[in-house]
C-alpha positions as CSV (number, residue, x, y, z in Angstrom):
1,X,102.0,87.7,72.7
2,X,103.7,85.6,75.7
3,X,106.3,87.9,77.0
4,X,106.1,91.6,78.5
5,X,107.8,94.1,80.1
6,X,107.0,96.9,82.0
7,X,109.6,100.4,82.6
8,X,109.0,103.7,84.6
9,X,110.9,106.4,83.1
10,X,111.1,110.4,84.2
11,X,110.3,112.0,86.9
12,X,108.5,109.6,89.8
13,X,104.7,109.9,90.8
14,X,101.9,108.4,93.2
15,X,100.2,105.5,91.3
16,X,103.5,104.4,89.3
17,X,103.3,101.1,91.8
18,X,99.6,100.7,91.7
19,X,100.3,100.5,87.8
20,X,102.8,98.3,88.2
21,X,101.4,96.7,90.3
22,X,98.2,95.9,88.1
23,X,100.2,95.4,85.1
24,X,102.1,92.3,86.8
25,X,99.2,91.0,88.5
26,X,96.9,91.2,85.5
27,X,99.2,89.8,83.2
28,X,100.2,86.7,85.1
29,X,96.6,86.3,85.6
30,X,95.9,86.1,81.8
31,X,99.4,83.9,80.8
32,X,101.7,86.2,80.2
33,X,105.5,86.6,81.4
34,X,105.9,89.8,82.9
35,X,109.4,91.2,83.1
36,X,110.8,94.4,84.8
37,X,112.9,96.7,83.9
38,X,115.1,98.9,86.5
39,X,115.6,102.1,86.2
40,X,114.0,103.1,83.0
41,X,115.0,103.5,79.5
42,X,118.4,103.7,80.8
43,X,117.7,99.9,82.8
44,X,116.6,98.8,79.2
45,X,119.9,100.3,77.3
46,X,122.1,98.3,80.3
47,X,120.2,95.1,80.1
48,X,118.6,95.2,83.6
49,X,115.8,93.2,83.2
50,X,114.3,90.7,86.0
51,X,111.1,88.5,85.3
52,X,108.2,89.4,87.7
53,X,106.2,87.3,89.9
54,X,103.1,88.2,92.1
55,X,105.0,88.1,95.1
56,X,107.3,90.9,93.2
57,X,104.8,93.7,93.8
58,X,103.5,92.7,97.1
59,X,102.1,95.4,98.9
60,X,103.3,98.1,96.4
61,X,99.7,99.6,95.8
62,X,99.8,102.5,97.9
63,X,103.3,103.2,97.9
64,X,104.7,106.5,96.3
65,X,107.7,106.3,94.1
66,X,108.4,103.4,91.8
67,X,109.9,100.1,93.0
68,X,111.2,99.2,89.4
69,X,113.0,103.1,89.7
70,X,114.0,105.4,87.2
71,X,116.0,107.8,85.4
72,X,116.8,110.2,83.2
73,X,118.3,108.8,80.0
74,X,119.8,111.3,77.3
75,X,120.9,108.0,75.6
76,X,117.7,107.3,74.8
77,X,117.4,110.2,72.0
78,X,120.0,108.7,70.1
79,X,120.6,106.2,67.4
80,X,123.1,103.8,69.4
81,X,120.8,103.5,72.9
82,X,117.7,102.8,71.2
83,X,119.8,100.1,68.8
84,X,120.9,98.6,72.2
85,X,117.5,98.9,74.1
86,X,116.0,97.0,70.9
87,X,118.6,94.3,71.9
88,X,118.1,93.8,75.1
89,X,114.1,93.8,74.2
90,X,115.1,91.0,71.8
91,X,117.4,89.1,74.1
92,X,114.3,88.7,76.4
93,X,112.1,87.7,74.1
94,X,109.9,90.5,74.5
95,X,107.2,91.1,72.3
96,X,105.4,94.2,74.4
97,X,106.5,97.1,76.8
98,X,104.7,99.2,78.8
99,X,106.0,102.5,79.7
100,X,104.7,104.2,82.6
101,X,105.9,108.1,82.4
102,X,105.1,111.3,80.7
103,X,105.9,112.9,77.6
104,X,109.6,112.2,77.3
105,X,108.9,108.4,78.2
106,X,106.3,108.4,75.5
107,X,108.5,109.8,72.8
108,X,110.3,106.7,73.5
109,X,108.2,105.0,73.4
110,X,107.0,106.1,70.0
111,X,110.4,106.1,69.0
112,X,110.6,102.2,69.4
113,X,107.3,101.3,67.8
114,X,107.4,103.9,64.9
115,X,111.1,103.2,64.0
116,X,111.7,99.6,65.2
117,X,108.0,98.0,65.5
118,X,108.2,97.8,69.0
119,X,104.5,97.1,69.9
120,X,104.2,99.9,73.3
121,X,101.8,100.9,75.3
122,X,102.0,103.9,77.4
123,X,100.7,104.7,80.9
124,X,100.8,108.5,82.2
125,X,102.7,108.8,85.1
126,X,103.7,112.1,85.9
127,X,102.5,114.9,88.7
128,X,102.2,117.5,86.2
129,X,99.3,116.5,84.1
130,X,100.5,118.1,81.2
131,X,99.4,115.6,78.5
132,X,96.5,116.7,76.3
133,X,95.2,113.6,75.2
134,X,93.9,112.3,78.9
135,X,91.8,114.5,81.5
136,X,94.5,112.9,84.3
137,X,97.7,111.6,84.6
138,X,98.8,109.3,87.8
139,X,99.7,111.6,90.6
140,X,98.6,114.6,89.6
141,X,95.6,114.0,92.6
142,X,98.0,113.0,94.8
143,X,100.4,115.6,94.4
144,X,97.8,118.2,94.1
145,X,96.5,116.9,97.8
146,X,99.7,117.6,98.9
147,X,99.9,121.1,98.3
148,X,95.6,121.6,99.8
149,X,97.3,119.4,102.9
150,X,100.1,121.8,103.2
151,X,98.0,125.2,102.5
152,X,95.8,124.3,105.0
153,X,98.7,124.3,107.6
154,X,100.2,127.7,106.1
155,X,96.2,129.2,106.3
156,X,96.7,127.9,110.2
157,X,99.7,130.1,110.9
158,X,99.4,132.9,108.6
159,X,96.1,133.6,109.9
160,X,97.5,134.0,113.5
161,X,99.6,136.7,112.4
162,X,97.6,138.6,109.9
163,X,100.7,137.2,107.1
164,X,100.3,136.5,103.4
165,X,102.1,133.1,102.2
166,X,103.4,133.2,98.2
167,X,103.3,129.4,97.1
168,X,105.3,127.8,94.8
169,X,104.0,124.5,93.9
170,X,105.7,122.2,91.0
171,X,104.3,121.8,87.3
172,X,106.6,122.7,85.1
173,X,104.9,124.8,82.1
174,X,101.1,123.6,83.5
175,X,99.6,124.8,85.8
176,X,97.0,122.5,87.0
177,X,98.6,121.9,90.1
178,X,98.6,125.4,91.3
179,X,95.0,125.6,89.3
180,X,93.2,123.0,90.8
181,X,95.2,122.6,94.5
182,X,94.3,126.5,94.8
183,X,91.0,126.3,93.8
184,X,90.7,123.4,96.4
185,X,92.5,125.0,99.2
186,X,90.6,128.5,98.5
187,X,93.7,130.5,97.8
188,X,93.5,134.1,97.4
189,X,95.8,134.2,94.3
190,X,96.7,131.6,91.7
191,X,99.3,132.5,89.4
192,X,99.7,129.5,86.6
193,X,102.2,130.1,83.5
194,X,99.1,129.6,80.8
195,X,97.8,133.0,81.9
196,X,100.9,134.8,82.7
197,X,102.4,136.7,85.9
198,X,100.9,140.6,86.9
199,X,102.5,141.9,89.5
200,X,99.6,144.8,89.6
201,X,96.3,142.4,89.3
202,X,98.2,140.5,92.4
203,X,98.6,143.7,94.3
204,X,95.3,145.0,93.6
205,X,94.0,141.7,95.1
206,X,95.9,141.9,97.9
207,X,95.3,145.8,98.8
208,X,91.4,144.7,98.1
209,X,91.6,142.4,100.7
210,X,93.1,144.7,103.2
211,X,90.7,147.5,103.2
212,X,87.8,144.7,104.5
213,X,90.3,143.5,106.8
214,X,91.6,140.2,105.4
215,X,95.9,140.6,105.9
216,X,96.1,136.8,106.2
217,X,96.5,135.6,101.8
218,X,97.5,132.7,100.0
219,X,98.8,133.5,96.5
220,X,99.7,130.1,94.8
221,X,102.2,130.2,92.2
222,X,103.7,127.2,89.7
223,X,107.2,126.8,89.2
224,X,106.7,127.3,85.3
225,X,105.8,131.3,86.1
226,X,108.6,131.9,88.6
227,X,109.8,131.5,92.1
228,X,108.0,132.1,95.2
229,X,110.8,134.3,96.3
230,X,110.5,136.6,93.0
231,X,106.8,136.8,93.7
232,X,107.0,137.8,97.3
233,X,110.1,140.5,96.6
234,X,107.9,142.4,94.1
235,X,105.1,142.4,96.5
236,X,107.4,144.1,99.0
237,X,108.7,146.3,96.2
238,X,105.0,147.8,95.8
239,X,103.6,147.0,99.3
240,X,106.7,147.7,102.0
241,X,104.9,147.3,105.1
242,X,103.4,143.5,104.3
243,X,103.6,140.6,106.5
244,X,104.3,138.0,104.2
245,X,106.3,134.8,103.7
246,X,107.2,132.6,100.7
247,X,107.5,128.3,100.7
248,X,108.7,126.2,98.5
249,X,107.1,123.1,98.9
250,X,109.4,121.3,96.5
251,X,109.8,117.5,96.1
252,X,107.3,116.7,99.1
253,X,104.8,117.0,96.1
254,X,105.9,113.8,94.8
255,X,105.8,111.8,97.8
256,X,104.2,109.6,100.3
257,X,101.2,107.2,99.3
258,X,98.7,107.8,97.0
259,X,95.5,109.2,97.4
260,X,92.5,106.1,96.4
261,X,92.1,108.4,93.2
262,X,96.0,107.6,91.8
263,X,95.3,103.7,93.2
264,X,92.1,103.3,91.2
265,X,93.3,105.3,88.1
266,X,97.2,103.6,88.2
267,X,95.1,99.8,88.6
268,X,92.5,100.8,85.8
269,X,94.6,102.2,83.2
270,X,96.7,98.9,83.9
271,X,94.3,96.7,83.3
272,X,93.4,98.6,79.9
273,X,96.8,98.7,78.2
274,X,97.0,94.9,79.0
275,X,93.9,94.0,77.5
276,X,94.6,96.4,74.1
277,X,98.2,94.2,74.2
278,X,96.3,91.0,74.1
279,X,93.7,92.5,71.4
280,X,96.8,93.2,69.4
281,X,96.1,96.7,69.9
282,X,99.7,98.7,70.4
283,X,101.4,101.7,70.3
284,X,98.7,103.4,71.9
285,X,98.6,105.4,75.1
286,X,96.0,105.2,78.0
287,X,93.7,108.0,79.2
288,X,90.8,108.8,81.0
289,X,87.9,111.0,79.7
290,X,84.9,111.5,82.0
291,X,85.7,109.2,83.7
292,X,86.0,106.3,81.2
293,X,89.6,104.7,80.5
294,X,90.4,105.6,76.9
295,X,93.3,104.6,74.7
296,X,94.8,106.7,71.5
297,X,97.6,106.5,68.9
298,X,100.9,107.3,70.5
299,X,101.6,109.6,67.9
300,X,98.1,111.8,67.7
301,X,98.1,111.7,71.3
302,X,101.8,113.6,71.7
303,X,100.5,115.7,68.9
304,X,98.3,117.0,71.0
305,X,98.6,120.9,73.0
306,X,97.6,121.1,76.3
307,X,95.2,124.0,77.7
308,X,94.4,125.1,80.8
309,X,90.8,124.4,82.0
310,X,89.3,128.0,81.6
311,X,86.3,127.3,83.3
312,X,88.1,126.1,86.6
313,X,89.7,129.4,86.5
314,X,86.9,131.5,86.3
315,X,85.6,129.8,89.0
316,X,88.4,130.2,91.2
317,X,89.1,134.2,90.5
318,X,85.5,134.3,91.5
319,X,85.2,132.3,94.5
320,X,88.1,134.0,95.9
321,X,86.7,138.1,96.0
322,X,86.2,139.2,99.2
């Protein structure tokens, strides 16, 4: 294998740069050309392709976003735009591509080495860490210090005026954000979609709470459940004489630089899927297990249901009775 290229596809995370980054870096290093493709599958369908040098992904490492972009492509899903990403792939001369996104990227990518012997790798980028097959995906930490950052300034002013704060943190169907930033940030409340949304187990918490005294609540809920607004109206609707707010905190989840977690996992798994490509290891996905940077069969790995960490949530339910 001489000739690579590398495409972020989806929705943007932290550590997409620190993986291309290491991809470009790591490949040069070990002889191969190391091409870049602009905006995702839909950059691969249009032909924009650029060859990389070192000096490309100069001090990218800790930036959030993607420098090689990307995009939703519903062309991607059909006959004709894979027949013309396979095109420009072959009017390159490129042998390998690594895909840095999450599920819909790696369907893709499956699609090009099951159907067209594509030899892929795939690299998780995406904030919602929704992927079975891998403990973490890159900026899931990052996005998930986010919302602790931004708790911690809500706890500041709600506390002031004896106010509950509802939440709504992003995630689509999973939950781990909500899980694990609540758990870190010590909410009072975590609602995540895995479990389900009762109105009366959040109320009882919350009327718990005020007969020792504590008005001042955080109740955490991910966008897969419902909004923050819906959550705080039905409070209201069973407790009319609340103090409480609701926040969005929206797309600032999948901004600014990446915690040294995303840098180190984005650089690592790198590193891995460019070694398996030199192995002649492909159409594989990278992972991390306790820890240790794995890499599975694209299709067992999509195959794969995600489910929620039930010990983290027994832990959190407990740590946060008053």
């Amino acid at each position: 294998m001489k000739n690579i290229a590398i495409l972020t596809s989806g929705g943007d995370s932290q550590g997409m740069n620190a993986a291309i980054f290491a991809t470009v870096r790591y490949g040069l290093a070990n002889g191969l050309n190391v091409f870049g493709v602009q905006f995702g599958y839909q950059g691969l369908i249009d032909g924009k392709v650029t060859e990389m040098t070192a000096q490309s992904v100069d001090e990218i490492i800790h930036r959030g976003g993607t420098v090689l972009a990307t995009a939703r492509c519903p062309e991607m899903k059909t006959e004709a735009g894979q027949a013309k990403a396979v095109a420009t792939l072959k009017k390159f001369g490129i042998e390998g591509l690594v895909v840095i996104g999450g599920d819909g990227s790696f369907n893709g990518a499956k699609v090009l080495s099951t159907k067209y012997g594509i030899k892929t790798m795939g690299i998780p980028g995406t904030i919602d860490n929704d992927l079975a097959y891998t403990d973490f995906t890159l900026g899931f930490d990052s996005a998930t210090t986010v919302v602790i950052n931004s708790v911690q300034m809500l706890r500041d002013t709600m506390a002031c005026n004896g106010r509950t704060c509802v939440v709504e943190v992003m995630g689509r169907n999973c939950g781990d954000i909500a899980l694990y930033g609540g758990l870190a940030s010590g909410a009072e409340v975590i609602i995540v979609p895995e479990l389900g949304y009762n109105i009366d187990d959040v109320v009882a918490r919350l009327q718990a709470n005020a007969k020792v005294g504590k008005t001042d609540n955080i109740v955490i809920v991910a966008e897969g459940v419902c909004s923050s607004d819906k959550v705080c109206a039905d409070i209201v609707e069973r407790i009319p004489n609340i103090n409480i707010r609701s926040v969005n905190l929206g797309h600032v989840q999948r901004g600014g630089n990446a915690t040294l977690q995303d840098r180190l996992l984005g650089t690592r798994m790198a590193k891995h899927a460019i070694d398996c490509m030199l192995q002649g290891k492909t159409n594989r996905v990278i992972g991390i297990r306790n820890n240790q940077i794995i890499d599975e069969d694209i299709v067992e790995a999509l195959a794969k249901t995600k489910q929620i960490n039930m010990s983290v949530v027994e832990l959190a339910n407990t740590l946060s009775k008053y």
